[in-house]
Each structure stands twice: as C-alpha cells, then as structure tokens.
VEXFIGU-728735 format. One record per residue (C-alpha): residue in one letter; y, x, z. Coordinates in Angstrom, 3 decimals. Layout:
VEXFIGU-728735
ROKOL  res     north      east        up
ROKOL    A         Y         X         Z
...
END
This chain:
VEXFIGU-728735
ROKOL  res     north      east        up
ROKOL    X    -6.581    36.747    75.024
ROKOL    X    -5.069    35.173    77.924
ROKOL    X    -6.479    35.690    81.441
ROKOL    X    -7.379    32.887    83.327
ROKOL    X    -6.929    30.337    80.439
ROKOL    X    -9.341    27.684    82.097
ROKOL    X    -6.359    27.027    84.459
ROKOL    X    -4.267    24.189    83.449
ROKOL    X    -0.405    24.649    82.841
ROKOL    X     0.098    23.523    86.219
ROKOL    X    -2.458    25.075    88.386
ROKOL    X    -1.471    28.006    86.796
ROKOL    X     2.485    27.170    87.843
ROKOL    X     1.473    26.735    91.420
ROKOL    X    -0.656    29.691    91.685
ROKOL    X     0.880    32.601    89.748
ROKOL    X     4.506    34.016    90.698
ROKOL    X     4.184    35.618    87.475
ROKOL    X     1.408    34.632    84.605
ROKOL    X    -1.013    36.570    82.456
ROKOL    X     0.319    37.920    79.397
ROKOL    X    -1.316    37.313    76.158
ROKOL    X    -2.971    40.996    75.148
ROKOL    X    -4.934    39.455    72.047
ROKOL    X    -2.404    41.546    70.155
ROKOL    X    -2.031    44.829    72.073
ROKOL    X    -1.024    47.534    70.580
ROKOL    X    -0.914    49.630    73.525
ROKOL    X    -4.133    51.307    74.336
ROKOL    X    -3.561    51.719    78.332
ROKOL    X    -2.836    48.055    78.593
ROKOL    X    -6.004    47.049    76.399
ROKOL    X    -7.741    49.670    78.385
ROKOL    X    -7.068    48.630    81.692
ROKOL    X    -7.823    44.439    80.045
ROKOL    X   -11.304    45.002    79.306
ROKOL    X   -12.117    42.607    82.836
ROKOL    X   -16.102    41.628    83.238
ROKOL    X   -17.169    43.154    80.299
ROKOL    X   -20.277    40.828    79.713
ROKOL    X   -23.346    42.805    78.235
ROKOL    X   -25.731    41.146    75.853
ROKOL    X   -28.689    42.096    73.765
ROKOL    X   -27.641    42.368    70.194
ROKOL    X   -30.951    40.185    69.248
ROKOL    X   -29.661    37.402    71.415
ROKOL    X   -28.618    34.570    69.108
ROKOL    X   -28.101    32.154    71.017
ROKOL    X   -25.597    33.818    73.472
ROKOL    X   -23.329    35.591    70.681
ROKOL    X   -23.455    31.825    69.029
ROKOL    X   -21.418    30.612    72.138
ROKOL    X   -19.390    34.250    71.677
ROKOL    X   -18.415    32.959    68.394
ROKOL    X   -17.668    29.017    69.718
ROKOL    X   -16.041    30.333    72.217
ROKOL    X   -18.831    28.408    75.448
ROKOL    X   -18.065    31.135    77.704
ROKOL    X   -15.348    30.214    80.079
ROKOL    X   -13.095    33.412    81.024
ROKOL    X   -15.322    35.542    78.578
ROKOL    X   -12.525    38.249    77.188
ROKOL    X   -14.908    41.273    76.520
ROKOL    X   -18.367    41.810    75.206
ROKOL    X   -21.119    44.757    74.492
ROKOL    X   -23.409    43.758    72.354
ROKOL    X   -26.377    46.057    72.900
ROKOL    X   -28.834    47.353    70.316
ROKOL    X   -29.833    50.396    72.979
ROKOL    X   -32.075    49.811    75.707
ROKOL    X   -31.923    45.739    75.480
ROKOL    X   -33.655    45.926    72.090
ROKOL    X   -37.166    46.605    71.628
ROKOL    X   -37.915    49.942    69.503
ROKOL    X   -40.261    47.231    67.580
ROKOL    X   -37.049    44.973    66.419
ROKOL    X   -34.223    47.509    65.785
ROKOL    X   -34.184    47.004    62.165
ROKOL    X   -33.931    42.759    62.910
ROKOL    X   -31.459    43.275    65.198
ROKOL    X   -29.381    45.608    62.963
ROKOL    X   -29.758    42.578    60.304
ROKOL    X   -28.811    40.173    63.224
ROKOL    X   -25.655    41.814    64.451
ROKOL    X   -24.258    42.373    60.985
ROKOL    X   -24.662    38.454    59.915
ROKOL    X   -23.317    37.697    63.492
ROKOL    X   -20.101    39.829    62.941
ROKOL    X   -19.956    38.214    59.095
ROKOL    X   -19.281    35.157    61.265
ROKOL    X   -17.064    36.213    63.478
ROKOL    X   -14.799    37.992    60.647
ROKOL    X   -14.929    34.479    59.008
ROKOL    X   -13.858    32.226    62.071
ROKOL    X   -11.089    35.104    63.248
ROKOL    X   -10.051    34.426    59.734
ROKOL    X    -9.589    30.304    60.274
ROKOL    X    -7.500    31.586    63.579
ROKOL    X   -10.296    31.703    66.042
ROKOL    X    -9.728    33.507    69.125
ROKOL    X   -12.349    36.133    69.734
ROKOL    X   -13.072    38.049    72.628
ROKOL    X   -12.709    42.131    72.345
ROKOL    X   -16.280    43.063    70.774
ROKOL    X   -18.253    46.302    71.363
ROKOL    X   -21.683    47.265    69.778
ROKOL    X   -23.341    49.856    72.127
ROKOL    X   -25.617    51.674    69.787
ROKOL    X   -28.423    53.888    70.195
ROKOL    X   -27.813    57.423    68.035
ROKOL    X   -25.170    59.035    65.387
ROKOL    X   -27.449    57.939    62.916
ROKOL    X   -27.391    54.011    64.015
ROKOL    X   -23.738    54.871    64.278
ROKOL    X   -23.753    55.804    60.708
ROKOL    X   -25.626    53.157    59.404
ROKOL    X   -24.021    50.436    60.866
ROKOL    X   -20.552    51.548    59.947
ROKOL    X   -21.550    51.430    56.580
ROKOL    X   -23.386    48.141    56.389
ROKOL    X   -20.776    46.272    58.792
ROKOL    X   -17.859    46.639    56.106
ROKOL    X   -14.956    44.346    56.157
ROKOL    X   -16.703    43.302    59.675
ROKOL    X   -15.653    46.281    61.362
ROKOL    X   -12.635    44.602    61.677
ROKOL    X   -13.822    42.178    63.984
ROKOL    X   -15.019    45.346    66.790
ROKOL    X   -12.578    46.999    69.023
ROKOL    X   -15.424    49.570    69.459
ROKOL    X   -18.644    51.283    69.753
ROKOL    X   -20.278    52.492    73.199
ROKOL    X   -22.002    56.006    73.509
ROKOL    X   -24.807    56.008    75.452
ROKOL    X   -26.716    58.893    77.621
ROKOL    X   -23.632    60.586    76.259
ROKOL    X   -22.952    64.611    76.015
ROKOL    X   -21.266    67.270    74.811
ROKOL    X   -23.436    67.516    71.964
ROKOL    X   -24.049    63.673    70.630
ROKOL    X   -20.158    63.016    71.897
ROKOL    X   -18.747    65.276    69.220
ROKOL    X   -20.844    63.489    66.737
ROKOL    X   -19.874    60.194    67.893
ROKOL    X   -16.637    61.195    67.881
ROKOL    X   -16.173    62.870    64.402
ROKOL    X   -18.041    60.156    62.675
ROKOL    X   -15.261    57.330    64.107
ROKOL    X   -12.372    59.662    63.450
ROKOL    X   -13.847    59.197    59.607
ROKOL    X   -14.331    55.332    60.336
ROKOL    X   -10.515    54.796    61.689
ROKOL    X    -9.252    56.100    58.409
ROKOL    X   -10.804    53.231    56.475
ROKOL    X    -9.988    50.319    59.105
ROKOL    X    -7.051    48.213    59.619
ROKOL    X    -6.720    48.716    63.153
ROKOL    X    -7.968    51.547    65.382
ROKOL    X   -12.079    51.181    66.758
ROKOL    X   -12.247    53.067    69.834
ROKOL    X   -15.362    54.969    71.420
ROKOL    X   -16.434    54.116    75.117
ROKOL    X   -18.601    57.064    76.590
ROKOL    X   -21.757    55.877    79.252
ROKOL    X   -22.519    58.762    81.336
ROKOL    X   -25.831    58.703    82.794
ROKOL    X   -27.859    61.508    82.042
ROKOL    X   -29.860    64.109    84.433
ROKOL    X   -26.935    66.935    84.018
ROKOL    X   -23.877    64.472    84.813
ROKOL    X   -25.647    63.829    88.412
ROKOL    X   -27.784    66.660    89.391
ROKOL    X   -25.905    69.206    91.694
ROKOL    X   -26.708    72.213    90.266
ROKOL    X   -24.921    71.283    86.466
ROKOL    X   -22.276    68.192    87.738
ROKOL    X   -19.212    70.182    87.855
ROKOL    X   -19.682    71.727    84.388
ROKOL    X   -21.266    68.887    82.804
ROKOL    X   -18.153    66.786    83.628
ROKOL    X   -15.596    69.173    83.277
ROKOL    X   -17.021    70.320    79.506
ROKOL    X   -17.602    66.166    78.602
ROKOL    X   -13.604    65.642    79.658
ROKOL    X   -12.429    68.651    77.100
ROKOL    X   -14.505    67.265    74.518
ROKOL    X   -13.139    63.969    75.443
ROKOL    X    -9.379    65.618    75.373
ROKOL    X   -10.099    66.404    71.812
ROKOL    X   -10.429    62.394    70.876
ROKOL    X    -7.879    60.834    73.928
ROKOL    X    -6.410    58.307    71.659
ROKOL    X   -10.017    57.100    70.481
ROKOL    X   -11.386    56.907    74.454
ROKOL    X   -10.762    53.221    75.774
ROKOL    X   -13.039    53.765    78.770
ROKOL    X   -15.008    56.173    80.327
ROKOL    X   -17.848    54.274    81.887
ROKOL    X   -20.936    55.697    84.122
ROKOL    X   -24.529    54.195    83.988
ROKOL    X   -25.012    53.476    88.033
ROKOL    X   -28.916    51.787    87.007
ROKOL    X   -30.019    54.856    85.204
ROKOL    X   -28.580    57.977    87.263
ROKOL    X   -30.266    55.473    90.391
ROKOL    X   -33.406    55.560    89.083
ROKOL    X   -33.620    59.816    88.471
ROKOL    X   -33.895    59.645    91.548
ROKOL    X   -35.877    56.608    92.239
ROKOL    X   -33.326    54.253    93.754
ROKOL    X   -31.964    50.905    93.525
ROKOL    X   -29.298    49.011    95.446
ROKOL    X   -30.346    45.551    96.962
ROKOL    X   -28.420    42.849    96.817
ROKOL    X   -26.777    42.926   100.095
ROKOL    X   -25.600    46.121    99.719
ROKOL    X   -22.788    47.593    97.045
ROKOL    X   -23.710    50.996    94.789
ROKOL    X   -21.499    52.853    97.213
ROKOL    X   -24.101    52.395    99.833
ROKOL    X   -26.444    54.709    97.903
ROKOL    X   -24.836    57.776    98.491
ROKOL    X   -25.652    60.186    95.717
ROKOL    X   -24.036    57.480    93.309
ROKOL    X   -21.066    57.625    95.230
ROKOL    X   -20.975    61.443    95.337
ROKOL    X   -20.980    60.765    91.821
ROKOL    X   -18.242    58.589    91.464
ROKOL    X   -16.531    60.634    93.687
ROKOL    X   -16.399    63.373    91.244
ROKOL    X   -16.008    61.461    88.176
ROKOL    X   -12.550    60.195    89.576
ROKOL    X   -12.004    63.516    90.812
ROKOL    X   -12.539    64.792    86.839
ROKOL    X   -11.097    61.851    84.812
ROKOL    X    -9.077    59.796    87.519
ROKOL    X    -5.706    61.756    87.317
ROKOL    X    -2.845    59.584    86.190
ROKOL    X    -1.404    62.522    83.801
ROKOL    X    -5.369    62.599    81.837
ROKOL    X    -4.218    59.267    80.871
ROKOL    X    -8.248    57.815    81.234
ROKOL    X    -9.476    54.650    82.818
ROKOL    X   -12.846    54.370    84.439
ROKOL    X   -14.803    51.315    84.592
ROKOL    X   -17.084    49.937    87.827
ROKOL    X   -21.161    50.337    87.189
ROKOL    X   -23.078    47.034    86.328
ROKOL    X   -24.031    44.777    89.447
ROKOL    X   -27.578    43.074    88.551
ROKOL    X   -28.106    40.386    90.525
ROKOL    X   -27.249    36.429    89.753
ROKOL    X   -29.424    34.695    92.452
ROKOL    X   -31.549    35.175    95.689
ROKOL    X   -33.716    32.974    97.863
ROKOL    X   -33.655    35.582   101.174
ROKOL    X   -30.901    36.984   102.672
ROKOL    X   -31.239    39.466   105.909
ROKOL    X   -27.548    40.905   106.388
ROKOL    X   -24.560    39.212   107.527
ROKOL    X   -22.717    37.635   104.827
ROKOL    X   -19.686    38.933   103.348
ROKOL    X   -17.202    36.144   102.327
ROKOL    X   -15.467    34.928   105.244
ROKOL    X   -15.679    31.046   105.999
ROKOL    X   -11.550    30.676   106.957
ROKOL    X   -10.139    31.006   103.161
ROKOL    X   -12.354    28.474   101.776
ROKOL    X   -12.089    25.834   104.608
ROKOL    X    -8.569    25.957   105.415
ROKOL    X    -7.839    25.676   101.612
ROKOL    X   -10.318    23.668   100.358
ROKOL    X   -11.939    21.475   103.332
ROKOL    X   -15.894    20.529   102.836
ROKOL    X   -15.896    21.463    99.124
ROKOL    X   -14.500    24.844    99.352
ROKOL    X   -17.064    25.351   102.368
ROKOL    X   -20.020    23.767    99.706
ROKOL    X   -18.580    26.521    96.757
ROKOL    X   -18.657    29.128    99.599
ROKOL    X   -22.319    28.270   100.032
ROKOL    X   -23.030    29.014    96.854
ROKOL    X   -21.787    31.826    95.892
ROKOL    X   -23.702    33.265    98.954
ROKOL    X   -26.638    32.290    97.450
ROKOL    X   -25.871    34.280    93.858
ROKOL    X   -24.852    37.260    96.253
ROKOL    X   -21.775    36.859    94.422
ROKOL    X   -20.212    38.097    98.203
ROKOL    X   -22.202    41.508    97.585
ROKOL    X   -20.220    41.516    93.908
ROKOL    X   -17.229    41.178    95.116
ROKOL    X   -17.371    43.525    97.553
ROKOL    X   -18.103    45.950    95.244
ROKOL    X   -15.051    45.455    92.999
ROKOL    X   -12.730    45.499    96.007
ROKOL    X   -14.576    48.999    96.437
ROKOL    X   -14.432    49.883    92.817
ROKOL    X   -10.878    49.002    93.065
ROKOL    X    -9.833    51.289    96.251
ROKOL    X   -11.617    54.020    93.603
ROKOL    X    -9.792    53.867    91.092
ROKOL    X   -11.977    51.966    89.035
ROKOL    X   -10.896    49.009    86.893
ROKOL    X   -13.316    46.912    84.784
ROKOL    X   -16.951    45.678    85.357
ROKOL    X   -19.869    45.540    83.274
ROKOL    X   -21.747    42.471    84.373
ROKOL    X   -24.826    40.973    82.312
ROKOL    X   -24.715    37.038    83.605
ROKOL    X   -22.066    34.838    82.835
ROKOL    X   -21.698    33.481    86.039
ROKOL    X   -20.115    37.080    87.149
ROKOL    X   -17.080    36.865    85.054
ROKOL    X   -14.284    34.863    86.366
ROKOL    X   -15.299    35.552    90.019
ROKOL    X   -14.831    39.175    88.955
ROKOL    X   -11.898    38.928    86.760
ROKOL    X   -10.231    36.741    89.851
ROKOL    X   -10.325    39.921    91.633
ROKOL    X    -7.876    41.650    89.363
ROKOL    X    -5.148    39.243    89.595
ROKOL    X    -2.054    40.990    91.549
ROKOL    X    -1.097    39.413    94.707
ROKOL    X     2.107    38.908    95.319
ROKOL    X     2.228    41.835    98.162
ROKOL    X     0.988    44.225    95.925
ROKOL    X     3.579    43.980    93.556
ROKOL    X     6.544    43.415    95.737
ROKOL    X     5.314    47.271    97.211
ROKOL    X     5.084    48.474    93.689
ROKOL    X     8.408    46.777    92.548
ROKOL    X     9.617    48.307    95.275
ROKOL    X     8.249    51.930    95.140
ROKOL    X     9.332    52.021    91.798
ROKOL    X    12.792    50.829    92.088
ROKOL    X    13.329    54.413    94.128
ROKOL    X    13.153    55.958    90.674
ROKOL    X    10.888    58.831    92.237
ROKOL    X    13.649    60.361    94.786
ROKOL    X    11.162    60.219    97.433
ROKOL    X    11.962    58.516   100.949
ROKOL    X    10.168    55.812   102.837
ROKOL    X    11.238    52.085   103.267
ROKOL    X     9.690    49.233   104.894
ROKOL    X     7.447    46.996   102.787
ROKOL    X     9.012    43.501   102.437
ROKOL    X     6.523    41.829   104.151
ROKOL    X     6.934    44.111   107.152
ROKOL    X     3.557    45.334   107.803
ROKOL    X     3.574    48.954   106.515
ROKOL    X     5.860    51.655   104.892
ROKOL    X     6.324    52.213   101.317
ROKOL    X     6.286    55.964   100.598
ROKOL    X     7.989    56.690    96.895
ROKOL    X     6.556    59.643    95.667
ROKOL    X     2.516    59.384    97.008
ROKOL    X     2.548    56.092    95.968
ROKOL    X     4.281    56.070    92.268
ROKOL    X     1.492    56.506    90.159
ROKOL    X    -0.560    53.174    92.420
ROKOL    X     3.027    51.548    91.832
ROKOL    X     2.585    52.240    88.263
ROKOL    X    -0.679    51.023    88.178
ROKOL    X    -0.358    47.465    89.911
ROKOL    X     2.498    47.189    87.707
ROKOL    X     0.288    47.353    84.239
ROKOL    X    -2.582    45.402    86.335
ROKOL    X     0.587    42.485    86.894
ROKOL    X     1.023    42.253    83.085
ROKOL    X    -2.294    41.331    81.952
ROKOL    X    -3.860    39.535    85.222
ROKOL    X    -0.813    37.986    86.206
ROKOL    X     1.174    37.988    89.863
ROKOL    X    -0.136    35.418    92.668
ROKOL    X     2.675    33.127    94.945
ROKOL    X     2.893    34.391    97.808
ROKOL    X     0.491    31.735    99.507
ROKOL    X    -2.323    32.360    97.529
ROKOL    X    -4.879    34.760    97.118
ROKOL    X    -7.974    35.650    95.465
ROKOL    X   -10.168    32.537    96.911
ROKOL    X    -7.546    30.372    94.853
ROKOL    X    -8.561    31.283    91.349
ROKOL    X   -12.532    31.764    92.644
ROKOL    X   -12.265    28.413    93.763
ROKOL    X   -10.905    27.093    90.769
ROKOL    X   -13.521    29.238    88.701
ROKOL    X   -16.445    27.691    90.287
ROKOL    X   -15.486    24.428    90.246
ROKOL    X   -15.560    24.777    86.177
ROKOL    X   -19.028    26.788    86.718
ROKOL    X   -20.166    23.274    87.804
ROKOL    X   -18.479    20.546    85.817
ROKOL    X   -19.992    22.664    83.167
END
C-alpha cells in the first residue's frame, strides 16, 4: 500500500521531495492509524464494487468499509452475510497469489452479527484489518470489545475495532461530557485494539433535523462542530495516543450552485494552462471545492482520515494529506530543538517556529511525511489533484 501509486516513477520524482512509504506491512498501529486516507464505504451486498476491490479498478483505493449496517436492507442481511463471506474467500485466495489488497473493514450491525461472522469468516479473517462499531456505547463497546480480544487470540495478525459515535447521548448537552468521557475509559481498557475513533456527522445531523448543503462544510452547522469540538477535546490529546477521523461528505455532483466557489482559478491556470482551468471546472461541478474545504478544516482539527462513499472522492482527498514541503521543513525544524524550548525563524521566513507548543504538530507532520510523502518545494496540493483527475478521465 503505496500512496499515490497512479503516479509514474517520474512524476512522482518531480513532485515529491520525499515519497510515500510502502505501509502494506505496518506493524505500527499509529502509522496504520493515521494511513487509513478516504476510507471508501460500500454496501456489503454490492458485488459489483467489492469485484473491482478484489481486481484492484479503483485507482488510489487504500481503505474500505464494507457495510452490512444501515446500507443493507433488514430483508437481505442473511444474503449479504453469505455475500461478504464468499467475497472475503476471494480475497484470502488472490492475497495468497500476491495480490495487493486494500485495508478491509466490515462495519457490522450487533455483538451477535459480530459473533456470527467471526465464526463463519474463518481463515478469511485474515484478509480484515477490522470491524466498525456502530451507534456505539458503553454498553455494546465492552461487548464489541471482549468478543475481538477472544478473536485476536486465534488470528495471525491483530483485527482492530473502529468505534462510530453517533447516538442521542454523545450529542445532546445535558449527557455529552459524561457520555464521552465514560466511552474514552472504556476505550482505555482496549487502546491497542482502537485504530480510529470515528463520529457519525449524518446521523447526530439528523436528531436534530439538519443537513449540510453542498456549498457549505459540516463545520457550518454548528452543533456538529460543538461536537467535534469536544470529541478532540476528549480523545485528541497526543499522550491518549487516539486518532480521529473526518465525518462522511455526501455529495458527488450538482447542477445549481448559489455561493461563491471555493477553489481558486490561479493554481490551476498558471500550472496547467486551458486544461487545468477545464479540470478546475469540473471539480466545481462535483462540489469537490466544498470537500476539500472540509478536509483542510478537518485537518486544522485534528482530524485525519475521511469516510467518503463515491470513488471519485478518494485521490482528491488523499492529495490533501500529502506534506508540503513547508510543513515539514517547520517540523524538521521544531524537532531538531530536542524540546528545549526557544523560538527560531521558519526557513521560509514567514513565521516563527516555537519548540515546545508546537512539538506534538511537529510530531505529527512528521508521521503524516512517512506515509503521504513530502512535496518539492514548487508544488502543492493542485499538483497531485491535477494529476488525479486527469486519470478520473482517461478512465
């Protein structure tokens, strides 16, 4: 699992001061936490889709949820139950040939589906990093939990747990604080089984009737972002040792717009001439501006990761985690002080590097540089979304 593997040798030699790593074979669980990218949601009945999982059709595709929860119809459970388990039979087989597969997750409705598919699955457990936990509590969590402590003592590498919080108590005022601070003790209990701790931004939005348009990002709707506010505030401390992902963005294409635009026309132009203007133009019109602008603000956050449930979303996404070359020369930098405190000036002159506040964001960019690479110092983001979407359409 290399990042940005649709770029050829020497794009990638002219873009990246340093390159992607290859995590396929992590053993470390922040840097496969923090590598997760645009996770890419599917339904687990979806045959077609996890066909091109297993063939390996999606371009930049390096994580995947395969859903039996609310993407399923109550009516077809049992079918897609049957369905996933044939599906991972395949998988195990073509991972066995030397097939590269992206890290798999089965988000699953109860303990008891839990159960049951551990036990049918078998030797294809060993084809899942993990399971997600939906509308996830106290009370299901230490189930979840206790059943895949039992499950990691029979597989040959560990299966991790990825807790969704979206219920009524996470969100509502008058239980958030005690809600979130009980879920993170339980969640103390199992650290080294938590990848992520994700938050479901569609369902808390709709308690309270609510939905973010395109044009605007979910920290527009402000109880969500009083949310993630205090989800960073419980789990976001460096010493806890958890990463959070960003909430799904659900849009892939519009016909109306009514606000401003928000991918500048400069970047494209100047780089790119009438093509990169044409590309431009069309990622306006998949509000792919709106998505962006929402990882740049799951980003300031704290938040790394993004479920997204089109494949058009992931390398446009995923281009937003690569390091630019600023960012790491700060970090490098910081970093270098050893942690004596003091303040320099940044190497590119514009600002002032301060050693101590800005350690653990140093630390941070410097695990991001590993697995999504370091850009030259000419380039930027637009680079790799360019190159992205120019594969998008000679597809």
């Amino acid at each position: 699992m290399i990042y940005f593997d649709y770029l050829s040798i020497e794009q990638k030699e002219e873009m990246f001061y340093i390159s992607p790593a290859d995590c396929s074979l992590a053993t470390d669980k922040n840097i496969l936490a923090h590598a997760l990218g645009a996770t890419l949601y599917m339904p687990g009945t979806a045959n077609r889709s996890i066909s091109k999982v297993i063939n390996n059709e999606i371009p930049g595709l390096t994580s995947t949820v395969l859903c039996l929860e609310d993407a399923v119809d109550d009516r077809e459970v049992e079918a897609a139950e049957q369905n996933l388990a044939l599906q991972l039979g395949t998988m195990l087989s073509f991972k066995g040939q030397g097939s590269s597969l992206p890290l798999i997750f089965i988000r699953i409705r109860n303990v008891e589906q839990l159960k049951r598919l551990t036990k049918t699955l078998g030797e294809a457990m060993n084809v899942l990093t993990g399971f997600v936990f939906p509308k996830f509590d106290t009370t299901s969590g230490f189930e979840y939990f206790e059943h895949l402590v039992e499950v990691n003592k029979t597989t040959e590498k560990t299966i991790f747990g990825m807790p969704i919080l979206e219920g009524p108590s996470v969100i509502h005022l008058e239980s958030r604080s005690e809600t979130l601070l009980n879920i993170k003790s339980l969640l103390d209990q199992y650290k080294e089984l938590v990848l992520n701790v994700r938050m479901g931004a569609t369902d808390l939005s709709g308690l309270y009737g609510l939905r973010r348009s395109p044009e605007l990002t979910i920290y527009d709707i402000s109880v969500i972002r009083d949310f993630i506010a205090n989800l960073v505030n419980v789990f976001g401390k460096p010493q806890d040792g958890y990463v959070i992902s960003g909430p799904v963005w659900e849009y892939f294409s519009s016909n109306t717009r009514l606000l401003k635009p928000q991918l500048r026309q400069t970047p494209f132009q100047e780089q790119f001439g009438g093509e990169g203007s044409r590309i431009r133009l069309d990622l306006l019109d998949r509000y792919i501006d709106g998505l962006l602008h929402e990882v740049m603000l799951d980003k300031a956050n704290g938040l790394i990761g993004k479920t997204v449930i089109h494949p058009s979303h992931i390398l446009p996404v995923q281009a937003m985690y690569a390091v630019t070359h600023e960012e790491y020369c700060d970090a490098k930098d910081i970093l270098a002080n050893g942690g004596n405190g003091g303040v320099t000036k940044s190497v590119y002159g514009n600002k002032m590097n301060e050693a101590k506040p800005h350690t653990n964001w140093a630390r941070k960019i410097m695990t991001l540089s590993k697995i999504y690479g370091v850009l030259n110092e000419r380039y930027d983001h637009t680079s790799i979304i360019y190159a992205g979407e120019k594969l998008q359409r000679a597809r």
